[in-house]
C-alpha positions as CSV (number, residue, x, y, z in Angstrom):
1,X,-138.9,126.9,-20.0
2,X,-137.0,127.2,-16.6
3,X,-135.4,124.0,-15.3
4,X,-136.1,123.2,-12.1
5,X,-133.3,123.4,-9.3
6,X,-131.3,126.2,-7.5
7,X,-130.0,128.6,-10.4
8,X,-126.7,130.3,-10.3
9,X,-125.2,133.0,-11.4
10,X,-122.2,132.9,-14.0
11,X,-119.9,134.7,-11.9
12,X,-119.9,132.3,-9.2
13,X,-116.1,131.0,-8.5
14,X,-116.2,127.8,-6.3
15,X,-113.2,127.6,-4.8
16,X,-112.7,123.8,-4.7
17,X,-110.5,120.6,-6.4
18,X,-113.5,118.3,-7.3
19,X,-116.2,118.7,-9.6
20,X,-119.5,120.3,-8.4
21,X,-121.3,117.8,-8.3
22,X,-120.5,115.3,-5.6
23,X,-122.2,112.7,-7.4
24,X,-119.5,112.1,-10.1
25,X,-116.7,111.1,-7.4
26,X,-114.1,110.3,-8.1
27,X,-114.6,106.7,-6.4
28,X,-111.4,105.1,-5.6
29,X,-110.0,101.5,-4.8
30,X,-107.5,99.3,-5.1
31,X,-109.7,96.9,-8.2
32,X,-112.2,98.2,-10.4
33,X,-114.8,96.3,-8.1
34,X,-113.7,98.0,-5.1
35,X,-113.8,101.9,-6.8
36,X,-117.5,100.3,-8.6
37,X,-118.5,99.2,-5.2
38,X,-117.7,102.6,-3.4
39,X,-119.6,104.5,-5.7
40,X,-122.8,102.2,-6.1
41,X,-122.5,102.5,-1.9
42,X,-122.1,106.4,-2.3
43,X,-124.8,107.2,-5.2
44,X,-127.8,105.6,-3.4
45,X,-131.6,105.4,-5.2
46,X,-132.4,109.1,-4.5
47,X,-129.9,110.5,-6.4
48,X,-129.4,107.8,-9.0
49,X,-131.0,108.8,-13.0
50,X,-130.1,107.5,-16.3
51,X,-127.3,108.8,-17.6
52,X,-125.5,110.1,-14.4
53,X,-121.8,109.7,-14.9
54,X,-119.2,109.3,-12.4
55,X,-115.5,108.6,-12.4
56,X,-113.6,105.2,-11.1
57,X,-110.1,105.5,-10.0
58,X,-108.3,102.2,-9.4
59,X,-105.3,103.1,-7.4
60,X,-102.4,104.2,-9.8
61,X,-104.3,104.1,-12.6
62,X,-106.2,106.7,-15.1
63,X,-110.0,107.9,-14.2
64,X,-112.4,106.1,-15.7
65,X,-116.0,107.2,-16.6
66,X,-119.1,104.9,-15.6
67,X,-122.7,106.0,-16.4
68,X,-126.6,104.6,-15.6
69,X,-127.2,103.1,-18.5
70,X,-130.7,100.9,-19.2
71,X,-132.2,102.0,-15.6
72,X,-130.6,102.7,-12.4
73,X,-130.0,99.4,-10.4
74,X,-126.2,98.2,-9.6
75,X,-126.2,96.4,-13.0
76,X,-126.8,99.1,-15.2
77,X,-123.5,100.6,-14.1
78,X,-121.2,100.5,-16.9
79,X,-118.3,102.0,-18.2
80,X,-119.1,104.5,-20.2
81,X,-117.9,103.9,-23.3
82,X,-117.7,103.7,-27.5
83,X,-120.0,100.5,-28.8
84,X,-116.8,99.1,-30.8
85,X,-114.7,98.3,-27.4
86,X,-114.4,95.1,-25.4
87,X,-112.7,95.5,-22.1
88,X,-110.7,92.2,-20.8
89,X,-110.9,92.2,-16.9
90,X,-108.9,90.7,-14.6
91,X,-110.1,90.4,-11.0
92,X,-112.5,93.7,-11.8
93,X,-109.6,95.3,-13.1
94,X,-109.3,96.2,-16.8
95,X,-106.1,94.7,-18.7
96,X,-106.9,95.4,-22.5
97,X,-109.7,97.4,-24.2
98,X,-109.8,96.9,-28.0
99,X,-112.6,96.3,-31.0
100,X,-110.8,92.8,-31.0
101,X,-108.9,90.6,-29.0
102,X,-107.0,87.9,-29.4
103,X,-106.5,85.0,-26.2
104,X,-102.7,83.5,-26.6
105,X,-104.7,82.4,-30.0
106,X,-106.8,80.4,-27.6
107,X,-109.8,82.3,-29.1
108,X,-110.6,85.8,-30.4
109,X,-113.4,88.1,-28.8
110,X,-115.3,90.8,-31.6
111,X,-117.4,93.4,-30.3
112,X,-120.2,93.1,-32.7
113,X,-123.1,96.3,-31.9
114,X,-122.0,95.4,-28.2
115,X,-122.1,91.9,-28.0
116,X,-119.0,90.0,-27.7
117,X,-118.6,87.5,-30.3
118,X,-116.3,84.7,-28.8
119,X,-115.1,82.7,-31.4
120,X,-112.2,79.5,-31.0
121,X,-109.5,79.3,-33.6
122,X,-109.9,75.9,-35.0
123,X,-108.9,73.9,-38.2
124,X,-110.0,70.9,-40.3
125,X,-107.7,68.1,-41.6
126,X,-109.0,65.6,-44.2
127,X,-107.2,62.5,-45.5
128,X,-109.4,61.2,-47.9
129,X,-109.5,57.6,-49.3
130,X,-106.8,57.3,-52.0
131,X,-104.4,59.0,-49.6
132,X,-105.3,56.9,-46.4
133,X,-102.6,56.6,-44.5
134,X,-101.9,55.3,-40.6
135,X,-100.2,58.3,-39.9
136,X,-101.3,62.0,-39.8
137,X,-98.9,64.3,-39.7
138,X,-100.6,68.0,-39.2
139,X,-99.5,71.6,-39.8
140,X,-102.5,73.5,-38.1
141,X,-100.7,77.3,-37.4
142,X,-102.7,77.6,-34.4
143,X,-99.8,78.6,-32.3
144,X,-101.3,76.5,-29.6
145,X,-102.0,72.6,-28.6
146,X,-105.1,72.0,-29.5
147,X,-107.9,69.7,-28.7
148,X,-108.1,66.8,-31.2
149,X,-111.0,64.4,-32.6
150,X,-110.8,62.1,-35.1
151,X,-113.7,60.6,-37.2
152,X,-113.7,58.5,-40.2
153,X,-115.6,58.8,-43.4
154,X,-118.9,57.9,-41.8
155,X,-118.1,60.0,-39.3
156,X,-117.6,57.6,-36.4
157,X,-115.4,58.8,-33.9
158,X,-111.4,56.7,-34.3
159,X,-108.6,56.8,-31.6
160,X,-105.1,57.0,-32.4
161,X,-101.8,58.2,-30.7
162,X,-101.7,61.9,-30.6
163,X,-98.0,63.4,-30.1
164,X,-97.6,67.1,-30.4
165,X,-94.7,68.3,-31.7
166,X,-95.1,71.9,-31.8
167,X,-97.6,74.4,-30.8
168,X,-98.3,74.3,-35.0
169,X,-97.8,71.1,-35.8
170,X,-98.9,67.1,-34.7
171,X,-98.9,63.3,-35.0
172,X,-102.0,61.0,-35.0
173,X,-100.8,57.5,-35.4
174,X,-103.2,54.8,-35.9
175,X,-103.1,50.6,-35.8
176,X,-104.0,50.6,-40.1
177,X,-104.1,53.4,-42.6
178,X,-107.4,55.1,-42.5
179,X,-109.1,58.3,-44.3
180,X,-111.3,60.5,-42.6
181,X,-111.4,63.7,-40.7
182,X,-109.3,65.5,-37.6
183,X,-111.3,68.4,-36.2
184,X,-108.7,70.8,-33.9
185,X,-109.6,73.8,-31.9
């Protein structure tokens, strides 16, 4: 079976710095957007095909390889890439690409079979009955300051004076001693 196109000869020495095929690029700018951009305005519908790769330089930085993948419309221009990566951008620029990343332990981000899994660190306190107390004093190890709600036993949400004294530890103080629950995340 012959393919169809122009065939060529083995022997054939093209005397040039870029790849043969004009279609890969490189496309350059100065944010990932801009270099994407450039080569979505240089590949148009003709020439576009599932699968076609082209390389994306951001200025100063390392080539990077976007393909047609899913059909051939702007969106299905993605990096070509592993499925156990996520890519963290920042203004179309990539800053970290890992299987997992974690956010200043704000949250964590999981590639799972190509979906990101976002997922908030939080943690549960209980003080229950015997033990009620008007003061809460919790070691949570989330290495941030968190958001706080308090219920009690019937889960009814309670107010008391929060005071954070770390980025691991904090201080409700209520008007009586109470049981019940402090959600954090």
């Amino acid at each position: 079976m012959s393919l169809p196109g122009i065939e060529l000869s083995s022997s054939i020495v093209v005397g040039t710095t870029k790849p043969l095929d004009s279609k890969y690029g490189p496309f350059e700018g100065n944010t990932l957007a801009a270099a994407k951009t450039e080569a979505l305005t240089n590949i148009t519908a003709g020439l576009r095909f599932e699968g076609l790769t082209a390389g994306l330089i951001v200025t100063g930085q390392n080539i990077v390889e976007y393909q047609f993948r899913g059909g051939v419309a702007d969106v299905n221009f993605v990096e070509n890439s592993n499925a156990n990566r996520v890519v963290v951008e920042e203004k179309g620029t990539p800053v970290v690409t890992t299987s997992t990343f974690n956010y200043g332990s704000l949250f964590k981000i999981t590639n799972n079979s190509g979906v990101a899994d976002v997922v908030s660190s939080n943690f549960t306190f209980t003080v229950g009955a015997p033990s009620a107390t008007a003061t809460w004093n919790i070691n949570h190890n989330l290495d941030k300051y968190p958001s706080v709600v308090t219920v009690n036993t019937s889960n009814e949400e309670m107010y008391g004076a929060l005071t954070y004294t770390d980025k691991n530890n904090l201080t409700i103080t209520f008007k009586s001693a109470v049981a019940g629950f402090a959600y954090l995340n």
